[in-house]
mmCIF file as Biopython writes it, N, C-alpha, C and O atoms, coordinates in Angstrom:
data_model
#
loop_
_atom_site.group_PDB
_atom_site.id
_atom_site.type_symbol
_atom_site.label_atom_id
_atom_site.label_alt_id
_atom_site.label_comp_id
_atom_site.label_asym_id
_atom_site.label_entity_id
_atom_site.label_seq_id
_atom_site.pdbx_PDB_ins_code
_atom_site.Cartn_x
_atom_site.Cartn_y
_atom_site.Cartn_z
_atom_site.occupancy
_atom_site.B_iso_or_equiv
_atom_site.auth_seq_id
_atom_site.auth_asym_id
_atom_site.pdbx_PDB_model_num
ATOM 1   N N  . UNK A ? 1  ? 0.841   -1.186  0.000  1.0 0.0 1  A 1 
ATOM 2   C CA . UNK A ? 1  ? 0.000   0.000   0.000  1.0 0.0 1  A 1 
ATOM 3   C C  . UNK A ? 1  ? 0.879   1.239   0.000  1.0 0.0 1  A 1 
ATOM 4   O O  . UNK A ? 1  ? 2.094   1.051   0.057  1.0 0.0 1  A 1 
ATOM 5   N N  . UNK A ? 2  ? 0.321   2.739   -0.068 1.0 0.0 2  A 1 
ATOM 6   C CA . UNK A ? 2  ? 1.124   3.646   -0.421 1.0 0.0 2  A 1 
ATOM 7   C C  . UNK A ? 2  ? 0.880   4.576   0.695  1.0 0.0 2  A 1 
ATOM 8   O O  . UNK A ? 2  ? -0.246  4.830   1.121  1.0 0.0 2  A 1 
ATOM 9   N N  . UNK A ? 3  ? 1.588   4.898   0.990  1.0 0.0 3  A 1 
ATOM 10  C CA . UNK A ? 3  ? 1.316   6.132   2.237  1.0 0.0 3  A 1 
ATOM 11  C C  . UNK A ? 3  ? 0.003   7.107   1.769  1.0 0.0 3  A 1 
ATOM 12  O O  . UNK A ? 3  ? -0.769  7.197   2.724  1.0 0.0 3  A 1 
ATOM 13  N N  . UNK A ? 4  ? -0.333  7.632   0.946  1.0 0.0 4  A 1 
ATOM 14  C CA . UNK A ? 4  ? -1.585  7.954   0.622  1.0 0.0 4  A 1 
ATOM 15  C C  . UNK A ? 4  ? -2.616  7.086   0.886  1.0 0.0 4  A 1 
ATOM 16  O O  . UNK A ? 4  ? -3.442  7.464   1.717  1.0 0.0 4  A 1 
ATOM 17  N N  . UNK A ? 5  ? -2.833  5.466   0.114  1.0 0.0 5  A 1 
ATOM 18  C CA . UNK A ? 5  ? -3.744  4.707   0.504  1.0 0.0 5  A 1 
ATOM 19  C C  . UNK A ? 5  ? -3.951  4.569   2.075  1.0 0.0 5  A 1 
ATOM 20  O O  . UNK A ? 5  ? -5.066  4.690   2.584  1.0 0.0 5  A 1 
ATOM 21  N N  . UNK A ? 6  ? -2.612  4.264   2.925  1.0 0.0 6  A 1 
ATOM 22  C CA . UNK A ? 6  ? -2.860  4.654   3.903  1.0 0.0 6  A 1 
ATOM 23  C C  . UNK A ? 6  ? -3.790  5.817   5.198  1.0 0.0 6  A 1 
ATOM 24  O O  . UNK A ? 6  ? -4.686  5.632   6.022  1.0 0.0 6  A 1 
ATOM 25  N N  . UNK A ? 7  ? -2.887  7.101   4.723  1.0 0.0 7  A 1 
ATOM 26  C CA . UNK A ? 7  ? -3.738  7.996   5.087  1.0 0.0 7  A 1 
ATOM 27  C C  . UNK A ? 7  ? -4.633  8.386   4.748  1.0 0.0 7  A 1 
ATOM 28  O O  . UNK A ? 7  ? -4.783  9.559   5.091  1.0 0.0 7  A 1 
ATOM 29  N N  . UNK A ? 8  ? -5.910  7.727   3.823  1.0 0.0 8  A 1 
ATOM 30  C CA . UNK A ? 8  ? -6.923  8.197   3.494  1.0 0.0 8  A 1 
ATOM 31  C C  . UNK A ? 8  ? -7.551  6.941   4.086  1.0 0.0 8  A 1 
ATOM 32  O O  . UNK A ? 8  ? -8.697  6.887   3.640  1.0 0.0 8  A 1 
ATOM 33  N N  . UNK A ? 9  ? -7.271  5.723   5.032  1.0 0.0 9  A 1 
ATOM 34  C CA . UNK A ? 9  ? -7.769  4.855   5.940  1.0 0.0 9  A 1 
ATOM 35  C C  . UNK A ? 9  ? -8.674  5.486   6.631  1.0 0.0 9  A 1 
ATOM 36  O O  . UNK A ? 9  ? -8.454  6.671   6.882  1.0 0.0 9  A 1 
ATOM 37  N N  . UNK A ? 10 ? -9.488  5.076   6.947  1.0 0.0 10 A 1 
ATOM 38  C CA . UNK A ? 10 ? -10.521 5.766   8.486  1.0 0.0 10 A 1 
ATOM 39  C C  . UNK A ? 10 ? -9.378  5.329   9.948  1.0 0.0 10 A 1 
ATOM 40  O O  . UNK A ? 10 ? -8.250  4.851   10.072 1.0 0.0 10 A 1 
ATOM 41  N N  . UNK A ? 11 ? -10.499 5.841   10.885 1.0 0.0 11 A 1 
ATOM 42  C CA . UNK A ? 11 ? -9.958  5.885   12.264 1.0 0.0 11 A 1 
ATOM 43  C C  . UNK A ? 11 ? -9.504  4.122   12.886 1.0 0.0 11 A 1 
ATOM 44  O O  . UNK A ? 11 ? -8.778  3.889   13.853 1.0 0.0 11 A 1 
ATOM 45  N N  . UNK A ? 12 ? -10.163 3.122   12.022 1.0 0.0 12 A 1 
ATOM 46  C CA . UNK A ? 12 ? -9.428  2.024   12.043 1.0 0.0 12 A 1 
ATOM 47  C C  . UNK A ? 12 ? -9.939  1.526   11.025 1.0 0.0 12 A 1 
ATOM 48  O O  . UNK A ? 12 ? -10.849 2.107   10.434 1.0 0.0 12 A 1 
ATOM 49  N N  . UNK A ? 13 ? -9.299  -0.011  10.500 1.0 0.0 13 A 1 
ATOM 50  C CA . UNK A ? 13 ? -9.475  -0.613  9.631  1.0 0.0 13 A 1 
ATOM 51  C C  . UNK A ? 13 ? -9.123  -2.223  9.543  1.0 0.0 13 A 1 
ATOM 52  O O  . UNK A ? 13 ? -8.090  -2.648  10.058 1.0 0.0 13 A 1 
ATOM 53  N N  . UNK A ? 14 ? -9.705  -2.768  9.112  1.0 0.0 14 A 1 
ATOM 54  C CA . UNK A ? 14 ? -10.043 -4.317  9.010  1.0 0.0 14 A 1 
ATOM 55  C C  . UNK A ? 14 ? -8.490  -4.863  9.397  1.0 0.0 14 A 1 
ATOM 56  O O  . UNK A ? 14 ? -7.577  -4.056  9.576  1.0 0.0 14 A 1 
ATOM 57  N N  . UNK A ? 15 ? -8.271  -6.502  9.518  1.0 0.0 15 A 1 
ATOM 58  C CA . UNK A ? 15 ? -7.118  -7.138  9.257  1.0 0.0 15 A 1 
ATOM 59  C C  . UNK A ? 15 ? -6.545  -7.227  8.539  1.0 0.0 15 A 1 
ATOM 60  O O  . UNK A ? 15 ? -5.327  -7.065  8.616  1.0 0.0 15 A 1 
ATOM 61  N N  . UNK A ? 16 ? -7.397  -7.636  7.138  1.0 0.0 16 A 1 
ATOM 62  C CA . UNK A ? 16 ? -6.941  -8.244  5.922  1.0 0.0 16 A 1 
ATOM 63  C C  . UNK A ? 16 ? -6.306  -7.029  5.111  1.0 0.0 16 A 1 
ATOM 64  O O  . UNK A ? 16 ? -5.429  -7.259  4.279  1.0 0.0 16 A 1 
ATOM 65  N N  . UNK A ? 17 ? -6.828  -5.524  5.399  1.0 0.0 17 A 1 
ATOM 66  C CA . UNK A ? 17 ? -6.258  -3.970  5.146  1.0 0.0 17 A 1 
ATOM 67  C C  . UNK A ? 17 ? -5.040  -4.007  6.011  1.0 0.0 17 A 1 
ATOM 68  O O  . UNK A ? 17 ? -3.972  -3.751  5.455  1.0 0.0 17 A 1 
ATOM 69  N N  . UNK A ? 18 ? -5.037  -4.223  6.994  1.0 0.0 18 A 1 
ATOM 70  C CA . UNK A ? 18 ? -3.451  -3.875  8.179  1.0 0.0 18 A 1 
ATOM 71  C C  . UNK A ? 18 ? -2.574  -4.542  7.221  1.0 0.0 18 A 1 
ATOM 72  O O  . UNK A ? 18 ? -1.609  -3.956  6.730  1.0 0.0 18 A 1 
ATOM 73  N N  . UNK A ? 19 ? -3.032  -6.345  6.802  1.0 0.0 19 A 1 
ATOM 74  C CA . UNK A ? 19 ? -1.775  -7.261  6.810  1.0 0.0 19 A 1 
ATOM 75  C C  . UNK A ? 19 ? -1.390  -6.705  5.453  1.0 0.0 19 A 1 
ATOM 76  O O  . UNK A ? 19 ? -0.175  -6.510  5.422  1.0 0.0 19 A 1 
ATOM 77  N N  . UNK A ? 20 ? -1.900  -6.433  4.498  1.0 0.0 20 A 1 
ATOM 78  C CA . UNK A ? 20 ? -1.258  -6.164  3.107  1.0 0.0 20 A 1 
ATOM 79  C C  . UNK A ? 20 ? -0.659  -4.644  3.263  1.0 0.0 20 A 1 
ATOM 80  O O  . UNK A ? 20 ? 0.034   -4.375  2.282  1.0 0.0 20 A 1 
ATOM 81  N N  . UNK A ? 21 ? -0.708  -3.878  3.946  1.0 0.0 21 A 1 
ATOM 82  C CA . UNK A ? 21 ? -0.079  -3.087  4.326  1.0 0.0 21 A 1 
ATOM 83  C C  . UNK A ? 21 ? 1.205   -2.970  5.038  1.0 0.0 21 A 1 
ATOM 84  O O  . UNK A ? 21 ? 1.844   -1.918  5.066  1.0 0.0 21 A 1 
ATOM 85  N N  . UNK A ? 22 ? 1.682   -4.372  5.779  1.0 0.0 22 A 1 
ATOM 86  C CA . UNK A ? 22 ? 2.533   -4.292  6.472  1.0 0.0 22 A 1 
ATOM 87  C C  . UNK A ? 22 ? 3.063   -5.525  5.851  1.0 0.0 22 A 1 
ATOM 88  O O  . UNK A ? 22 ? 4.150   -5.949  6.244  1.0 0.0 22 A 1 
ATOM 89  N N  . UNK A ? 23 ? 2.217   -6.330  4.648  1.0 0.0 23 A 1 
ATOM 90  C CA . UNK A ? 23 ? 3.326   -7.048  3.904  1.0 0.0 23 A 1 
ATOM 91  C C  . UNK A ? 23 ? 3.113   -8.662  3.947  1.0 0.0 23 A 1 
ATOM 92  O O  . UNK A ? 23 ? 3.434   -9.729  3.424  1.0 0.0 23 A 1 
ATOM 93  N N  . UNK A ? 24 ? 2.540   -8.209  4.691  1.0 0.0 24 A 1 
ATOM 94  C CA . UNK A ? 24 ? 2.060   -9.980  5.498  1.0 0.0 24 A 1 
ATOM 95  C C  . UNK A ? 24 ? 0.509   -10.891 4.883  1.0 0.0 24 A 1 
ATOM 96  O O  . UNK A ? 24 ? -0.679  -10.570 4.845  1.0 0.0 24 A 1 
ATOM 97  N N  . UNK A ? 25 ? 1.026   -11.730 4.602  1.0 0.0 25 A 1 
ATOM 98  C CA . UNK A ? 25 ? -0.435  -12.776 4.244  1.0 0.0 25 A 1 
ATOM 99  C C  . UNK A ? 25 ? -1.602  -12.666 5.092  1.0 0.0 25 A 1 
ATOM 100 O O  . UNK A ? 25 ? -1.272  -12.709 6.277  1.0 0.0 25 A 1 
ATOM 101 N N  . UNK A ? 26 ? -2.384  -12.586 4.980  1.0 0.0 26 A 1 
ATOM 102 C CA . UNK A ? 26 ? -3.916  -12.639 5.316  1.0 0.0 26 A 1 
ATOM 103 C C  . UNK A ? 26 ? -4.018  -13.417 6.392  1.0 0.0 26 A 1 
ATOM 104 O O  . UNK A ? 26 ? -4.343  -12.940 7.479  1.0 0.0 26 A 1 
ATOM 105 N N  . UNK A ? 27 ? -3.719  -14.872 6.199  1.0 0.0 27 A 1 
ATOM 106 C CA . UNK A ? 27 ? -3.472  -16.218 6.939  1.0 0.0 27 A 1 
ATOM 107 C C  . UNK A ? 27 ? -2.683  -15.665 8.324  1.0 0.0 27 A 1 
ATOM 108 O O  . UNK A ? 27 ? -3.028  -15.528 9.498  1.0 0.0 27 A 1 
ATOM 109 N N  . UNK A ? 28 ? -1.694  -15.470 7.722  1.0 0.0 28 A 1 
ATOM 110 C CA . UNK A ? 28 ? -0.636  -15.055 8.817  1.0 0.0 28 A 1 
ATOM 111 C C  . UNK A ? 28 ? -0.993  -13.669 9.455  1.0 0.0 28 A 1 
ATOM 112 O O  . UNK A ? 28 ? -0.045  -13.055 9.944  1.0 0.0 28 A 1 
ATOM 113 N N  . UNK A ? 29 ? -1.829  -13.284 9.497  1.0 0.0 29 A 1 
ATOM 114 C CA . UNK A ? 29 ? -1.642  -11.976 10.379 1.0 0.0 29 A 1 
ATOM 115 C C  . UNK A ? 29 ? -3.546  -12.632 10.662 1.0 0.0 29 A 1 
ATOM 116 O O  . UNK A ? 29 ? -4.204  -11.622 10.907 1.0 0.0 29 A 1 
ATOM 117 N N  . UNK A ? 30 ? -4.237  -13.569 10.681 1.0 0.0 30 A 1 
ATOM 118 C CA . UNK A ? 30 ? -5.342  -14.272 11.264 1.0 0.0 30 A 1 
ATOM 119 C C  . UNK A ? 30 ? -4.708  -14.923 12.625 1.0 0.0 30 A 1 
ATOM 120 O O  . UNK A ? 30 ? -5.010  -14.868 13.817 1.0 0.0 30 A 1 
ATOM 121 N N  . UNK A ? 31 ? -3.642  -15.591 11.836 1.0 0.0 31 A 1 
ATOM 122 C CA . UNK A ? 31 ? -2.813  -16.225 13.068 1.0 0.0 31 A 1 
ATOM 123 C C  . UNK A ? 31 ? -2.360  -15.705 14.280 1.0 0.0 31 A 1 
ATOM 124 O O  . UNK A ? 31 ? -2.402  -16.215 15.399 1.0 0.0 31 A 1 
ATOM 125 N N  . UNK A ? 32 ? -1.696  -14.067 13.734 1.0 0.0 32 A 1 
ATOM 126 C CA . UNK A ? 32 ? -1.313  -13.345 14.747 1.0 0.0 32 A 1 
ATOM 127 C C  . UNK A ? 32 ? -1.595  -12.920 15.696 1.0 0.0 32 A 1 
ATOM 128 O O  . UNK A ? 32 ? -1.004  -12.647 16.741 1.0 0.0 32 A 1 
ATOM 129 N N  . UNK A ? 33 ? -2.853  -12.825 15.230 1.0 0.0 33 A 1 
ATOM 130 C CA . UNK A ? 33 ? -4.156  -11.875 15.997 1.0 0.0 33 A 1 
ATOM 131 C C  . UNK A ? 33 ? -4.800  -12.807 17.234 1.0 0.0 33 A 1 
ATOM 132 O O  . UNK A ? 33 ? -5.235  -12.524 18.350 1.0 0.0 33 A 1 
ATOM 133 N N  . UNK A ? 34 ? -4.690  -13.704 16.696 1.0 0.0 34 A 1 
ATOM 134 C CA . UNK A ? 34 ? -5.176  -15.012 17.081 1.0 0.0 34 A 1 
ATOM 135 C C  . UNK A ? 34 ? -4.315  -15.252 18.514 1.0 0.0 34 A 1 
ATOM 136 O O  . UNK A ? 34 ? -4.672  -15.302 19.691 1.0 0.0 34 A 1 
ATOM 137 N N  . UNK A ? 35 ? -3.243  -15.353 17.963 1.0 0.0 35 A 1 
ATOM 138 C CA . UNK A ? 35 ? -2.402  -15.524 19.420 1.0 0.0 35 A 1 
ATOM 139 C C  . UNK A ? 35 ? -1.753  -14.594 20.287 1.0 0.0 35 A 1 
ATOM 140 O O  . UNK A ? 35 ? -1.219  -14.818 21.374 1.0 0.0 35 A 1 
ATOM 141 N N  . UNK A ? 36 ? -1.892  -13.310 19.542 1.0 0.0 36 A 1 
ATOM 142 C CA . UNK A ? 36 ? -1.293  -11.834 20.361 1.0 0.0 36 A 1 
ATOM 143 C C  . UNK A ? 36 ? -0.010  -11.505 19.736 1.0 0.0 36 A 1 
ATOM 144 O O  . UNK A ? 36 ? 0.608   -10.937 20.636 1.0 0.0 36 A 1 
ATOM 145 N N  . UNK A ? 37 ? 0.657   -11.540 18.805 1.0 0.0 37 A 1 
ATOM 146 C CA . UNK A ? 37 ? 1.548   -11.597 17.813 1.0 0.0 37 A 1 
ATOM 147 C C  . UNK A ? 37 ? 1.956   -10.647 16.909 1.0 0.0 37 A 1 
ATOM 148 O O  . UNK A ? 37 ? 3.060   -10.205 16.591 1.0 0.0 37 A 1 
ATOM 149 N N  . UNK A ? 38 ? 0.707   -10.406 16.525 1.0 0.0 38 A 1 
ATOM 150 C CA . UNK A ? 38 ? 0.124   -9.104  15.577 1.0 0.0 38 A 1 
ATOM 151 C C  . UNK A ? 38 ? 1.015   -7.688  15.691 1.0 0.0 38 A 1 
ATOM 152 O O  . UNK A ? 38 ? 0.950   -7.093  16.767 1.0 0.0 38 A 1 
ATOM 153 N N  . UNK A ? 39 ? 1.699   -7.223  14.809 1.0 0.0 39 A 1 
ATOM 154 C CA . UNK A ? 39 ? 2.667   -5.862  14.543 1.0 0.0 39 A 1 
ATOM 155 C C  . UNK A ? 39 ? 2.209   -4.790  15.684 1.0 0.0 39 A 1 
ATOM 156 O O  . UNK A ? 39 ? 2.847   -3.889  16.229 1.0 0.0 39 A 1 
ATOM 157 N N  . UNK A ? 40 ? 0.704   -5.280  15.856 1.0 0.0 40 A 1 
ATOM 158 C CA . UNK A ? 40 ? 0.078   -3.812  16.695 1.0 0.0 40 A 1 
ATOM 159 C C  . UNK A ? 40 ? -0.733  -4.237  17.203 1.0 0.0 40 A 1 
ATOM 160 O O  . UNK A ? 40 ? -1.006  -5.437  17.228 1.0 0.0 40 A 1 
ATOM 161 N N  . UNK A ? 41 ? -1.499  -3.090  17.899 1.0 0.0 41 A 1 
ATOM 162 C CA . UNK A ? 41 ? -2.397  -3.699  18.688 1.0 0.0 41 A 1 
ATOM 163 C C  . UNK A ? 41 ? -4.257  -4.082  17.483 1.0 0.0 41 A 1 
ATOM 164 O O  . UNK A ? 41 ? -4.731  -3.550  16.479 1.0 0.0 41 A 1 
ATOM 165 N N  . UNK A ? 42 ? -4.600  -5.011  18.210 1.0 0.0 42 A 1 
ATOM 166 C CA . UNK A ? 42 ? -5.348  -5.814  17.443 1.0 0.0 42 A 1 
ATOM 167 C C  . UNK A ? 42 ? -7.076  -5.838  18.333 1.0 0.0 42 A 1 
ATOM 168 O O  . UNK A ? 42 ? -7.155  -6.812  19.081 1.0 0.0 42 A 1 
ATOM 169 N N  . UNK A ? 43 ? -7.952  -5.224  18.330 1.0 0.0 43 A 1 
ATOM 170 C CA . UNK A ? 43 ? -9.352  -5.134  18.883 1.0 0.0 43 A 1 
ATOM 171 C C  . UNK A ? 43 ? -10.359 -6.050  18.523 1.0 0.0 43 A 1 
ATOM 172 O O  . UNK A ? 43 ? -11.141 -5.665  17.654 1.0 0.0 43 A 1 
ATOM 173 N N  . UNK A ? 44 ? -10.531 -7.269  19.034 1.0 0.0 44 A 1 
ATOM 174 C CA . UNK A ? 44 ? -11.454 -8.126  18.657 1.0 0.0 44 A 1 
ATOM 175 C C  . UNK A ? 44 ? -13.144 -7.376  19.307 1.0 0.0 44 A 1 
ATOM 176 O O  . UNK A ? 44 ? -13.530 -7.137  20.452 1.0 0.0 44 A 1 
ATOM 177 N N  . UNK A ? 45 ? -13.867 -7.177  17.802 1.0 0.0 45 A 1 
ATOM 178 C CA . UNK A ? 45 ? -15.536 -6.562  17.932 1.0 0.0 45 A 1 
ATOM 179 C C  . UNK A ? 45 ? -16.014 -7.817  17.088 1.0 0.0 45 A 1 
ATOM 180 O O  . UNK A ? 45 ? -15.807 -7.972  15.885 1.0 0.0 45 A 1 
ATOM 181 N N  . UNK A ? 46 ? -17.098 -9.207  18.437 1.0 0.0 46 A 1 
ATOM 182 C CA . UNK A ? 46 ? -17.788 -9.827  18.083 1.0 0.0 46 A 1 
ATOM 183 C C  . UNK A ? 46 ? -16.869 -10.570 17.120 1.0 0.0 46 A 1 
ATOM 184 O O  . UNK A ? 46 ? -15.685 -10.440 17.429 1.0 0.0 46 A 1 
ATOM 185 N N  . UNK A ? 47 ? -17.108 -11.369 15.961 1.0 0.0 47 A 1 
ATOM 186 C CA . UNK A ? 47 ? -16.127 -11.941 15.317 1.0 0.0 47 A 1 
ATOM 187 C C  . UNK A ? 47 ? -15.158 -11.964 14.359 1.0 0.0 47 A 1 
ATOM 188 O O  . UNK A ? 47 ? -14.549 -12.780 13.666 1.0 0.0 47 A 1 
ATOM 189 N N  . UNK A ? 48 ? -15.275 -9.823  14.716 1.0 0.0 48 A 1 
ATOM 190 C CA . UNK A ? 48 ? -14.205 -9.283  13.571 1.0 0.0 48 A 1 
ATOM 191 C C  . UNK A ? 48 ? -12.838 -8.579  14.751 1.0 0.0 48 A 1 
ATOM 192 O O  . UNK A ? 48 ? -12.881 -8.111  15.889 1.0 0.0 48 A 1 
ATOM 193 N N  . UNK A ? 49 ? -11.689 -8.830  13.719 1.0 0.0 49 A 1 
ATOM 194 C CA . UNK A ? 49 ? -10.552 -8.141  14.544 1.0 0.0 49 A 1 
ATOM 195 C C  . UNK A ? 49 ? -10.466 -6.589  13.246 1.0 0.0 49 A 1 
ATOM 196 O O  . UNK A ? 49 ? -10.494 -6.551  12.016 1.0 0.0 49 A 1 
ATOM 197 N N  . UNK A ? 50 ? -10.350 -5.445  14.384 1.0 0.0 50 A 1 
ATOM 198 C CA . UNK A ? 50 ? -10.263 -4.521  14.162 1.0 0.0 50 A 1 
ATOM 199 C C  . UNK A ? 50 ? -8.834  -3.656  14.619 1.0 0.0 50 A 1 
ATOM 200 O O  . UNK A ? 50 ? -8.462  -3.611  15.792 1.0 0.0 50 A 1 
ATOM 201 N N  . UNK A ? 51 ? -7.998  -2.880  13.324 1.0 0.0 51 A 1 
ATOM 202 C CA . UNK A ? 51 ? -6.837  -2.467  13.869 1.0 0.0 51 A 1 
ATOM 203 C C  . UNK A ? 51 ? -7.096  -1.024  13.719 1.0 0.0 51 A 1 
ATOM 204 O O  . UNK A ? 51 ? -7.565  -0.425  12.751 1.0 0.0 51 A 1 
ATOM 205 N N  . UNK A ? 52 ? -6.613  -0.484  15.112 1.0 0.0 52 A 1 
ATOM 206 C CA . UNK A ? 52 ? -6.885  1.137   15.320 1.0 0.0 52 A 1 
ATOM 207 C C  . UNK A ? 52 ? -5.614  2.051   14.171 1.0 0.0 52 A 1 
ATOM 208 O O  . UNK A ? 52 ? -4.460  1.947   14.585 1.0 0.0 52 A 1 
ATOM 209 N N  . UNK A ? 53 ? -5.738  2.665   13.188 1.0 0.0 53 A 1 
ATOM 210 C CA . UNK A ? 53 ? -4.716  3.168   12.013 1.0 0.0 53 A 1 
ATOM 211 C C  . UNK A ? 53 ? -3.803  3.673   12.770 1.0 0.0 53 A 1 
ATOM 212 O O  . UNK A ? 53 ? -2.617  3.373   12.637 1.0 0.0 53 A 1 
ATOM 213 N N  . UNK A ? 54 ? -4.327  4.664   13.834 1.0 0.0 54 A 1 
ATOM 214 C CA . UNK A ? 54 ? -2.993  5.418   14.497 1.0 0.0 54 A 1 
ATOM 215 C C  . UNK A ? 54 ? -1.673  4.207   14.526 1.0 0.0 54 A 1 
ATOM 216 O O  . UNK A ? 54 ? -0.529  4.205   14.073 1.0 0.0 54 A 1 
ATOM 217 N N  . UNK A ? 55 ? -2.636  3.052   15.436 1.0 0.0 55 A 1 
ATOM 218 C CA . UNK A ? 55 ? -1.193  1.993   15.462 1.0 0.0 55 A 1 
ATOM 219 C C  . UNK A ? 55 ? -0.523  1.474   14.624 1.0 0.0 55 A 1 
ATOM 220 O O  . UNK A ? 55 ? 0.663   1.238   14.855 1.0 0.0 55 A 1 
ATOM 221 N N  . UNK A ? 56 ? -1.173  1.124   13.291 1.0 0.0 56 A 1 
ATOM 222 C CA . UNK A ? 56 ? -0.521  0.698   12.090 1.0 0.0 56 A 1 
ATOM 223 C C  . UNK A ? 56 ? 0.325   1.875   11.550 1.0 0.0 56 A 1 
ATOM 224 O O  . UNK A ? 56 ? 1.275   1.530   10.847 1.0 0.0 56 A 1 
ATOM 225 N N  . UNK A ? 57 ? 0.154   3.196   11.748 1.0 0.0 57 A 1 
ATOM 226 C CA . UNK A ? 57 ? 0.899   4.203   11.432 1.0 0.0 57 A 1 
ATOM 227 C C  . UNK A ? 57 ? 1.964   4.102   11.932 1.0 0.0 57 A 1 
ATOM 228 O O  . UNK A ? 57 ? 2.975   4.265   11.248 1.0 0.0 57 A 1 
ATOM 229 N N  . UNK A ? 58 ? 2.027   3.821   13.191 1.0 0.0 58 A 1 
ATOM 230 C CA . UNK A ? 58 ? 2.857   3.748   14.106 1.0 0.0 58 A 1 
ATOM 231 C C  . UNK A ? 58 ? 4.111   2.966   13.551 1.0 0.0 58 A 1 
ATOM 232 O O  . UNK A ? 58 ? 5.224   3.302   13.147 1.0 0.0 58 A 1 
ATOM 233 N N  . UNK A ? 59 ? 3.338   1.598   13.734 1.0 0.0 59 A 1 
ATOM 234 C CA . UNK A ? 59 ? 4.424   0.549   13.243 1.0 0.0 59 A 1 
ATOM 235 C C  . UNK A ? 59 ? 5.099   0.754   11.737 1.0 0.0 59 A 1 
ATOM 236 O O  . UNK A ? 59 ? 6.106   0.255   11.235 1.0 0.0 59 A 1 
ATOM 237 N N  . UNK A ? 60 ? 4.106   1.709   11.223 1.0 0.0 60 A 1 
ATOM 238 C CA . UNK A ? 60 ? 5.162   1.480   9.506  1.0 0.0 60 A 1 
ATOM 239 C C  . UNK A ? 60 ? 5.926   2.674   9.518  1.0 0.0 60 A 1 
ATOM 240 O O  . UNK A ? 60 ? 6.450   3.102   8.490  1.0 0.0 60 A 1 
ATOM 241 N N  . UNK A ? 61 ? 6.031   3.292   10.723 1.0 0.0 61 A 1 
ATOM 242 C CA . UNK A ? 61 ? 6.481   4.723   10.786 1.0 0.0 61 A 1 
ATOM 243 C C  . UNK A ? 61 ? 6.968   5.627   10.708 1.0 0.0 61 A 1 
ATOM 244 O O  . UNK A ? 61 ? 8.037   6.196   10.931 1.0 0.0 61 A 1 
ATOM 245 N N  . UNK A ? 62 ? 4.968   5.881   9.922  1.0 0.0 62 A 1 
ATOM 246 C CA . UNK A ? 62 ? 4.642   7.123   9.860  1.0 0.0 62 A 1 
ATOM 247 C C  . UNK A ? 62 ? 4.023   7.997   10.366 1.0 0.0 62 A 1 
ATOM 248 O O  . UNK A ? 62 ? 3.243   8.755   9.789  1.0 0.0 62 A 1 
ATOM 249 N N  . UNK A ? 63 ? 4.427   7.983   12.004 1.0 0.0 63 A 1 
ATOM 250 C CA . UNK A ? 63 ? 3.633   8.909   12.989 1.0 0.0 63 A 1 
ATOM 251 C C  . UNK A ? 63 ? 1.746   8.526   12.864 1.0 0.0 63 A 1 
ATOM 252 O O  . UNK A ? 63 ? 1.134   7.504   12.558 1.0 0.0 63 A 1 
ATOM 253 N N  . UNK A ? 64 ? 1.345   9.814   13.240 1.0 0.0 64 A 1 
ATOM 254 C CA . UNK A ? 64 ? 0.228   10.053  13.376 1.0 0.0 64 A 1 
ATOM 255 C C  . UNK A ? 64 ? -0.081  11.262  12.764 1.0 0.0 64 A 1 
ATOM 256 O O  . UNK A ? 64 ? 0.094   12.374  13.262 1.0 0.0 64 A 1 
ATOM 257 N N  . UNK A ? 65 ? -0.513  11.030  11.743 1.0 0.0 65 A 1 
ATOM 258 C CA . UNK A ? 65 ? -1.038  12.469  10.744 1.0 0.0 65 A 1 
ATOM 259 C C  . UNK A ? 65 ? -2.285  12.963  11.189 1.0 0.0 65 A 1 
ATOM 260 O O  . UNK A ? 65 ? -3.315  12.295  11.099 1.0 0.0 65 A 1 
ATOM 261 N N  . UNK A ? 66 ? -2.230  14.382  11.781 1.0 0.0 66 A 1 
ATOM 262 C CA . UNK A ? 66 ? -3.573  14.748  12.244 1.0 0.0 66 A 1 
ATOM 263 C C  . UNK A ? 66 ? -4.959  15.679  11.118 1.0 0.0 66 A 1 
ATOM 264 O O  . UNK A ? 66 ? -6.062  15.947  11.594 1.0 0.0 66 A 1 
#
């Protein structure tokens, strides 16, 4: 993904958006999440995992663009 695609993310965004962003298979960042692993922090809502962008910003970092 491109730092633009990025920052035009909402205030969080799905798994399967984090992992291709940070490079990682789908599978493998299910896994992560799964066991606490995950690049960042990881919000399980009901039977979706949800990643807050600030943190994925974080980790590919590029701060926090306000």
């Amino acid at each position: 993904m491109t730092p633009e695609e990025i920052n035009a993310l909402g205030v969080s965004t799905d798994l399967p958006v984090a992992a291709r962003a940070l490079g990682i298979s789908k599978s493998a960042a299910y896994a992560s999440a799964r066991n606490g692993t995950f690049p960042c922090r990881v919000v399980k809502v009901g039977a979706r995992y949800v990643v807050p962008t600030a943190d994925l910003k974080a980790v590919l970092g590029m701060g926090v663009v306000a």
